[in-house]
Backbone as ProteinMPNN parsed JSONL, in Angstrom:
{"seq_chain_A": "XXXXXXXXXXXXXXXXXXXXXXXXXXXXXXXXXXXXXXXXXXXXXXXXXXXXXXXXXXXXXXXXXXXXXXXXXXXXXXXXXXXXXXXXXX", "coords_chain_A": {"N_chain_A": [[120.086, 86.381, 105.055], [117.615, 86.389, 103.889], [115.883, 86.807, 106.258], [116.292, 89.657, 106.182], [115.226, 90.49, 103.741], [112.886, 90.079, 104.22], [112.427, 91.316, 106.521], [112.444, 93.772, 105.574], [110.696, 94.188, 103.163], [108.435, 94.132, 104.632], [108.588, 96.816, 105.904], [108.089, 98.306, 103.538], [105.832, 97.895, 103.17], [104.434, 98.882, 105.369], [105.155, 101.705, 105.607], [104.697, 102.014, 103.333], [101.819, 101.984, 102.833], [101.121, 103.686, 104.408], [102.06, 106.092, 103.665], [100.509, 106.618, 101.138], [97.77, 106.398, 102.548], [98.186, 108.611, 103.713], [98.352, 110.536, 102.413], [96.338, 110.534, 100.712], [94.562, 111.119, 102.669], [95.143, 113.499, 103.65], [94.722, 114.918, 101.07], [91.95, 115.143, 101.274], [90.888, 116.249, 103.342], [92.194, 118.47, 102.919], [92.049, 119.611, 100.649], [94.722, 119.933, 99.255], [96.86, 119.386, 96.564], [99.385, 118.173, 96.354], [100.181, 116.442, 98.195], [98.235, 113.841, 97.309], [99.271, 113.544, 95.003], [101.388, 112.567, 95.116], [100.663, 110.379, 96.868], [99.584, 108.684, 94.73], [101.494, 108.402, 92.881], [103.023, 106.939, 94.619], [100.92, 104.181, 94.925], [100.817, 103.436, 92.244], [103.922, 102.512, 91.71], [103.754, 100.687, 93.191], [101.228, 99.089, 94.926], [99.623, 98.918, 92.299], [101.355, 98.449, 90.212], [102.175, 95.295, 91.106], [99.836, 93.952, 90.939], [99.543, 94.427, 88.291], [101.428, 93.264, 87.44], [101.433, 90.583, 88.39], [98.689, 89.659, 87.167], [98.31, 90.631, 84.699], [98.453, 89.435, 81.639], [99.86, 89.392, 78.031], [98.936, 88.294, 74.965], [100.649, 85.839, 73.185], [103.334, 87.792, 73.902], [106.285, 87.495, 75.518], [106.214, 86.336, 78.788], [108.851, 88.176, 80.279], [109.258, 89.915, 78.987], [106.374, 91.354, 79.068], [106.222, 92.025, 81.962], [108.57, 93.931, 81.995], [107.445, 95.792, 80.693], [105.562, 96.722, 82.465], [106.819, 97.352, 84.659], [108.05, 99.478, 83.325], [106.307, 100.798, 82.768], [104.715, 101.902, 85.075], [106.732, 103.298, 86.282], [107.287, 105.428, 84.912], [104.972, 106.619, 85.17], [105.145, 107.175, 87.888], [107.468, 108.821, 87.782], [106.017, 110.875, 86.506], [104.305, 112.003, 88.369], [105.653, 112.846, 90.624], [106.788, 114.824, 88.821], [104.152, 116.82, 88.47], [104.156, 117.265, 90.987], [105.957, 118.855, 91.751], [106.44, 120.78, 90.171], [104.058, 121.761, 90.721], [104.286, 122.877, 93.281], [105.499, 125.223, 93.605]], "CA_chain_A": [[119.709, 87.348, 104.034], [116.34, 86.056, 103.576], [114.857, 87.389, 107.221], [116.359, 91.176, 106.201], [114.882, 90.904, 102.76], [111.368, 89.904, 104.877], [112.048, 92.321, 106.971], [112.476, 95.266, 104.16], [109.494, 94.097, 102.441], [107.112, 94.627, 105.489], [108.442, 97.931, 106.51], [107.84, 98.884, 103.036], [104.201, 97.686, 103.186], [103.845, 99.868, 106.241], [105.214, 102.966, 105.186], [103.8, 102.777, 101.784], [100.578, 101.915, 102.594], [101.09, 104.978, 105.409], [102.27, 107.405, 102.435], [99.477, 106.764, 100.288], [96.949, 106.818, 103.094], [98.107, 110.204, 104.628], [98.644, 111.639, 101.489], [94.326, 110.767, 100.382], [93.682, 112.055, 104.206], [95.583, 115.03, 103.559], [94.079, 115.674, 99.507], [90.335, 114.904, 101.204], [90.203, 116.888, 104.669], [92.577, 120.379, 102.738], [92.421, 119.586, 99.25], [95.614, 119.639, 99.068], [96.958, 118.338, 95.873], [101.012, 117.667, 96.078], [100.146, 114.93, 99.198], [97.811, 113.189, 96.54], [99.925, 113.285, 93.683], [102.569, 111.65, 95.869], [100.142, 109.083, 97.114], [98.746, 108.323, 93.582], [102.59, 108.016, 92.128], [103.316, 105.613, 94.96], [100.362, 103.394, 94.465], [101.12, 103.014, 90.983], [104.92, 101.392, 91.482], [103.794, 99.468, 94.504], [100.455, 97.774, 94.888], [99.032, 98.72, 90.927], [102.316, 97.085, 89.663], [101.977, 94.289, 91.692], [98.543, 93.64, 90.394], [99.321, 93.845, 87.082], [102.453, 92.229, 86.715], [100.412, 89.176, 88.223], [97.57, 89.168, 86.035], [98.481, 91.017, 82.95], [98.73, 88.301, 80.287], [99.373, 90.224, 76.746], [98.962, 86.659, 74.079], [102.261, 86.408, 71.929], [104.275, 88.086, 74.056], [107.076, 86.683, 76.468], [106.343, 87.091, 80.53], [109.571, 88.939, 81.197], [109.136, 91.405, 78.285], [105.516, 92.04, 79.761], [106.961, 92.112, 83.32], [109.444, 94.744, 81.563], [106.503, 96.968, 79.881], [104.442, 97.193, 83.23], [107.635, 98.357, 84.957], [108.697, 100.609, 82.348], [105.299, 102.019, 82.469], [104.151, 102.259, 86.504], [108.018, 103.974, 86.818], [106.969, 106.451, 84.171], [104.163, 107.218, 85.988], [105.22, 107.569, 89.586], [108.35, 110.07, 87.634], [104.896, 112.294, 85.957], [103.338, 112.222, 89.462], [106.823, 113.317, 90.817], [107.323, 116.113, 88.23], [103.66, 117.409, 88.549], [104.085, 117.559, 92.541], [107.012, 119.973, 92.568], [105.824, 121.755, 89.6], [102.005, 122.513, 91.958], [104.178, 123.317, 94.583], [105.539, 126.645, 92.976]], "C_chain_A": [[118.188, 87.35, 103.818], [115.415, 87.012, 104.678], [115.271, 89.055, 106.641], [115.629, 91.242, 104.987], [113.27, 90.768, 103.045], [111.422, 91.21, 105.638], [111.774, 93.927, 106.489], [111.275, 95.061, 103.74], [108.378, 94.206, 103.591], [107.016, 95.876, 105.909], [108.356, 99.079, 105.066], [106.32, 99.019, 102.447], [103.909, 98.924, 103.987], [103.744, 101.249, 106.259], [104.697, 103.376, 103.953], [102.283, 102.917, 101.717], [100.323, 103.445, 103.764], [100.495, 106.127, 104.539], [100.768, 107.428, 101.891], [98.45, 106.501, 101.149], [96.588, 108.508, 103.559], [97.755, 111.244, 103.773], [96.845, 111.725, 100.867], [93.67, 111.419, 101.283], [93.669, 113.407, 103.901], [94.643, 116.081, 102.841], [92.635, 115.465, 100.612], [89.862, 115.543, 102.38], [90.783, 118.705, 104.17], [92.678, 120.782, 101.362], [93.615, 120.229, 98.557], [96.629, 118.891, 98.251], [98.819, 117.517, 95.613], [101.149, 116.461, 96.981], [99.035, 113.81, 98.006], [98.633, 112.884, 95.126], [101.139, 112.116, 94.216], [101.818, 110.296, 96.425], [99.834, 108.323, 95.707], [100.48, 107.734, 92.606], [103.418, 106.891, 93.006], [102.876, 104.073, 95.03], [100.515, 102.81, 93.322], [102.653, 102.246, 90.82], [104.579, 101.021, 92.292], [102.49, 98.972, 94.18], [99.826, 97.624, 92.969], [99.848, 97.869, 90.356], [102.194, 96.066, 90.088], [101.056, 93.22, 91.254], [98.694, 93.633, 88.949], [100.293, 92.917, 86.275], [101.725, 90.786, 87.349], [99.757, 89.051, 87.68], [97.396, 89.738, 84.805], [98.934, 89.939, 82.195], [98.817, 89.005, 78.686], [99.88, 88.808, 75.826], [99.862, 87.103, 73.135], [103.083, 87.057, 73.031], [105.01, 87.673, 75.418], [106.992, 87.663, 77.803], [107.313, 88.05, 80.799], [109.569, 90.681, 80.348], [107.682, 92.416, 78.925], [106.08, 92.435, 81.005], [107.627, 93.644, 83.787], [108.693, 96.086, 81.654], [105.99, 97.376, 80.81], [105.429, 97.84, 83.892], [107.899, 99.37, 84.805], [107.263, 101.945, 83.043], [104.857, 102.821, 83.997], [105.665, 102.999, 86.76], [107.951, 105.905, 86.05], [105.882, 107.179, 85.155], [104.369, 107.874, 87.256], [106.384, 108.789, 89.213], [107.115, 111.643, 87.01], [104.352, 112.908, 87.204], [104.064, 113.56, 89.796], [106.615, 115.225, 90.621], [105.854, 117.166, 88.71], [103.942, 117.941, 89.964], [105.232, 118.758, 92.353], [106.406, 120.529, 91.372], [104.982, 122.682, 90.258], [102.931, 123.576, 92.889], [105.289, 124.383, 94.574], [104.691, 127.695, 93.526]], "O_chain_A": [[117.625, 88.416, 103.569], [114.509, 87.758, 104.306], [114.279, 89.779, 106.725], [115.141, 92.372, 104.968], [112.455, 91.252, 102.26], [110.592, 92.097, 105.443], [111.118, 94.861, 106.951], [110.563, 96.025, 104.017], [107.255, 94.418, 103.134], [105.939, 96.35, 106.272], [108.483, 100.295, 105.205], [105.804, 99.814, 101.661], [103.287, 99.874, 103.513], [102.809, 101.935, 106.673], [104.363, 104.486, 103.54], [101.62, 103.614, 100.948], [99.272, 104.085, 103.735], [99.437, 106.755, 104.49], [99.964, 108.277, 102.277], [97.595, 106.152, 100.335], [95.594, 109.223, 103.691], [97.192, 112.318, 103.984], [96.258, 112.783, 100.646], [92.647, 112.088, 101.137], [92.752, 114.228, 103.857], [94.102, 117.132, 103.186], [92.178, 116.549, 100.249], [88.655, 115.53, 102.623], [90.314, 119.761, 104.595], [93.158, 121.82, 100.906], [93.55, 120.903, 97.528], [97.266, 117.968, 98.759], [99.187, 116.601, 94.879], [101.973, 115.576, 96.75], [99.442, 112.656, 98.143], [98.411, 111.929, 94.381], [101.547, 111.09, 93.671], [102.419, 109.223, 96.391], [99.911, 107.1, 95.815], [100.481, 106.789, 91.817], [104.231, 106.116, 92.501], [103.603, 103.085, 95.125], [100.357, 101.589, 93.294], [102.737, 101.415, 89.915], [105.661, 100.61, 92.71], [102.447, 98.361, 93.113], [99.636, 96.533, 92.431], [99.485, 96.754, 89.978], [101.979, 95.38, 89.089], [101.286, 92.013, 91.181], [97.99, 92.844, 88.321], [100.226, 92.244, 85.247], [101.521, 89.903, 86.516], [99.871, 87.907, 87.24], [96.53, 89.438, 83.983], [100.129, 89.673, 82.327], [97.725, 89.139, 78.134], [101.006, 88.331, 75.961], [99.96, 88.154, 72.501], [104.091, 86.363, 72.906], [104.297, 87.522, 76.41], [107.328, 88.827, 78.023], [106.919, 88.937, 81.557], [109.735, 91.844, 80.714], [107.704, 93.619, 79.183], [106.517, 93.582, 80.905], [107.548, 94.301, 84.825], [108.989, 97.093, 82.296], [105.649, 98.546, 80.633], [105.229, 99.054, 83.915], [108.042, 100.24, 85.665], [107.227, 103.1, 83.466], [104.698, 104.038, 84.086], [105.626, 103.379, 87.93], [108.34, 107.003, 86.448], [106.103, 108.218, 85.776], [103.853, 108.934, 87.61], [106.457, 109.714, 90.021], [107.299, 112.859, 87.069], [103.978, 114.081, 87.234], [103.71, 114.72, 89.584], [106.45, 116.206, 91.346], [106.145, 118.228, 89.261], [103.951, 119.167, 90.069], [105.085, 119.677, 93.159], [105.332, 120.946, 91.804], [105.064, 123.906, 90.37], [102.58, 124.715, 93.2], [106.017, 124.42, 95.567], [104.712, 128.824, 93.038]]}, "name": "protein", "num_of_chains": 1, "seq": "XXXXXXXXXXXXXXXXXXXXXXXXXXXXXXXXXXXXXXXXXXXXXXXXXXXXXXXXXXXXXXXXXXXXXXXXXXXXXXXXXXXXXXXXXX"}
């Protein structure tokens, strides 16, 4: 179980860090903004979360509730990205 859950977690490095490359190539060579909104809402649950659920410390309050809040919030985000992208692309 362990090597498939290694192996999931690298092929979601590769494709995410893909997504959110292609999608800044895309926004910065046709200004193009529904491939940026989609890169910018996948950065935010993957490496931004990452980064802040490691070093966000909020004093007084218990790790898993923070843990909780940065979730809550980078999931919110990547659903605003979401909504604006198909909205644009009207």
């Amino acid at each position: 179980m362990d090597i498939l859950i290694g192996i999931l977690r690298i092929l979601n490095y590769i494709f995410g860090t893909a997504v959110i490359l292609i999608g800044l190539g895309v926004y910065f060579l046709s200004g193009a903004v529904v491939p940026l909104l989609l890169a910018l809402g996948l950065a935010a649950v993957g490496p931004i979360e990452d980064l802040l659920t490691r070093y966000l410390r909020i004093p007084g309050a218990d790790p898993e509730q923070t843990k909780e809040l940065i979730n809550q919030g980078t999931s919110l985000t990547l659903v605003l990205f979401l909504f604006l992208a198909i909205f644009l692309s009207f």
